[in-house]
C-alpha positions, 0 to 999 in steps of 0.5 A: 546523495546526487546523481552521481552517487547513485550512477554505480547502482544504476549503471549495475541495474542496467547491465541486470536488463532491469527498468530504471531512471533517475530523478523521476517525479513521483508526483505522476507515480502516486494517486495523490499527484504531489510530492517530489522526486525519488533519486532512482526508481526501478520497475519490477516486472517479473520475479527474476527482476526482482531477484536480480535488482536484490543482488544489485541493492546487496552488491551496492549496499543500498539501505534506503529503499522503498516498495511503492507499487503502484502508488495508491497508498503513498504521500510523498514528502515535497523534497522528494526522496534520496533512496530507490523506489521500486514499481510494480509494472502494469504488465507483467506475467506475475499479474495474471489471475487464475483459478485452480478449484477453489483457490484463486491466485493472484501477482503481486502487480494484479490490480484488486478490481481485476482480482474480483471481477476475474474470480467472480466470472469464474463462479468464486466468491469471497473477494468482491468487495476487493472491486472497491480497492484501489492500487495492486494485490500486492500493496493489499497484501502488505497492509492488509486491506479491507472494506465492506466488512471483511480484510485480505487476512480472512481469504489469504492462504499465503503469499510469495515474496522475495527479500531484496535484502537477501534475494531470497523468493519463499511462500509465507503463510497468513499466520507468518506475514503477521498481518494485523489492522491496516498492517503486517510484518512485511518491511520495505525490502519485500516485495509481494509477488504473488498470493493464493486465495480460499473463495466459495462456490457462487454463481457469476450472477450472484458475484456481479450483484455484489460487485456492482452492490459495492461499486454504486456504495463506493460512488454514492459515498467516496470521492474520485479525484486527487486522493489516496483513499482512507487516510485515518485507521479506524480506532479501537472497536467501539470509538466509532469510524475515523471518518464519523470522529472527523465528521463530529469535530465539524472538519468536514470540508476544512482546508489549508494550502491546495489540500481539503477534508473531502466534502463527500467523505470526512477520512479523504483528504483531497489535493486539487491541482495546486496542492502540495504534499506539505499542504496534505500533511498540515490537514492531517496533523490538524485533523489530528489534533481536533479530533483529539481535542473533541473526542480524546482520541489520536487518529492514526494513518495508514496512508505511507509517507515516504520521504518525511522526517522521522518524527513526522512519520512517528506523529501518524503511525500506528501505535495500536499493536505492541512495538514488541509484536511488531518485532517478533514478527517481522523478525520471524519473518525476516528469517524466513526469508533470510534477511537475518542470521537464525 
């Protein structure tokens, strides 16, 4: 669609009080810094904001839509992407983390290293390693992240989302968000804005040293610069680390175009400043295929490509869960939140 298609929706999004601009460069927008432009991107900096751009998106029938966050987890394709982006916003009274007792409590556009250092100084355990987790409570939530042994699912009690397909807000519990490795049932239209937590009772002083524990790990071992973290799931219990697959098929600093296998951590894949999302894309897919060929096993990603042709998306999706138990619940899930007819 041009500009010009996309003006109704706009010009409605506006008159809303809503957040919004055309042809924004997604490359200033994602960890990654390539990628091409989204046709209109909207922030969402509040619940009402998202109720309201939900009534925009029915009214507008707008269908290809994607929720990006804050952008950690995203490679988008060089051609950009002829849909609505939707950002969390940096500030934002759904991003305050709070404690009542032994939960804690979190918006959706809370930053991960926020939510553990803030429950760690409010004397609950549970959550340091989220310190290590790049990107927004909400992204968390929706592909349940995880790191130094332990994964949202363990200390999510539930969570409160809104359908910008139905407009409808409800609370969804662990169970109902069908969270699984690296995934869940929540789909593009859902909008995570808030989650509680079940912590522990520790001191401050215990959580810090675990904090820093996890932090010094984290630079000893991982790449800053271009990246969007892990880029490969791990593979079934017992095939080993995705990142130790790489490193044994000797892709270790392999290159094509701008991008590279980090040198510090096989499963990042680098962009320097000339990279493209194209160049990202051929070093998975060669990565891919000689992890294959060396050890028999397809790698899948986790990172989300937005923008691509269907069968490329297909070539790094994760097939490990039954397609029928993806559909159950995200069809469970859908109905809670009135995307479909019970």
């Amino acid at each position: 669609m041009s500009d010009a298609t996309w003006m109704p929706f706009v010009q409605q999004c506006a008159d809303a009080g809503l957040q919004v601009d055309t042809n924004v460069a997604m490359a200033q927008r994602t960890t990654y810094g390539v990628g091409g432009s989204a046709a209109v991107v909207v922030v969402v900096h509040s619940e009402s904001d998202a109720v309201a751009l939900s009534k925009v998106v029915e009214q507008c029938q707008v269908e290809n839509i994607v929720v990006v966050g804050r952008g950690s987890n995203v490679l988008v394709s060089d051609e950009g992407f002829n849909g609505v982006v939707v950002l969390l916003g940096a500030v934002s009274p759904d991003s305050a983390v709070g404690v009542d007792g032994d939960v804690v409590q979190a918006g959706g556009s809370a930053l991960m290293p926020v939510l553990a250092r803030r429950s760690v100084g409010a004397g609950r355990g549970g959550l340091e390693w989220c310190v290590g987790i790049p990107g927004t409570v909400g992204g968390a939530v929706r592909m349940n992240a995880g790191g130094h042994g332990a994964e949202m699912v363990d200390n999510l009690i539930d969570a409160r989302v809104v359908s910008l397909k139905s407009g409808n807000v409800c609370v969804v519990s662990n169970a109902d968000l069908g969270l699984h490795f690296r995934g869940s049932a929540l789909s593009q239209h859902h909008v995570v804005l808030s989650a509680r937590f079940q912590t522990t009772n520790i001191t401050p002083e215990e959580g810090t040293a675990t904090i820093n524990s996890v932090v010094a790990w984290r630079r000893e071992h991982q790449p800053g610069g271009r990246n969007a973290g892990s880029v490969f799931v791990n593979p079934a219990q017992g095939d080993g680390s995705a990142g130790a697959l790489i490193d044994a098929a000797e892709l270790r600093g392999y290159s094509r175009g701008g991008a590279s296998v980090s040198e510090k951590h096989a499963n990042f894949i680098q962009a320097n400043e000339h990279a493209t999302a194209a160049d990202v894309v051929a070093v998975m897919g060669d990565v891919q295929q000689k992890v294959f060929e060396v050890h028999g096993i397809m790698l899948r990603s986790e990172v989300a490509l937005v923008g691509f042709d269907a069968r490329i998306a297909e070539q790094f999706s994760d097939p490990r869960h039954s397609a029928l138990e993806q559909n159950d619940a995200r069809a469970h899930l859908s109905k809670l939140l009135g995307d479909i007819d019970e």
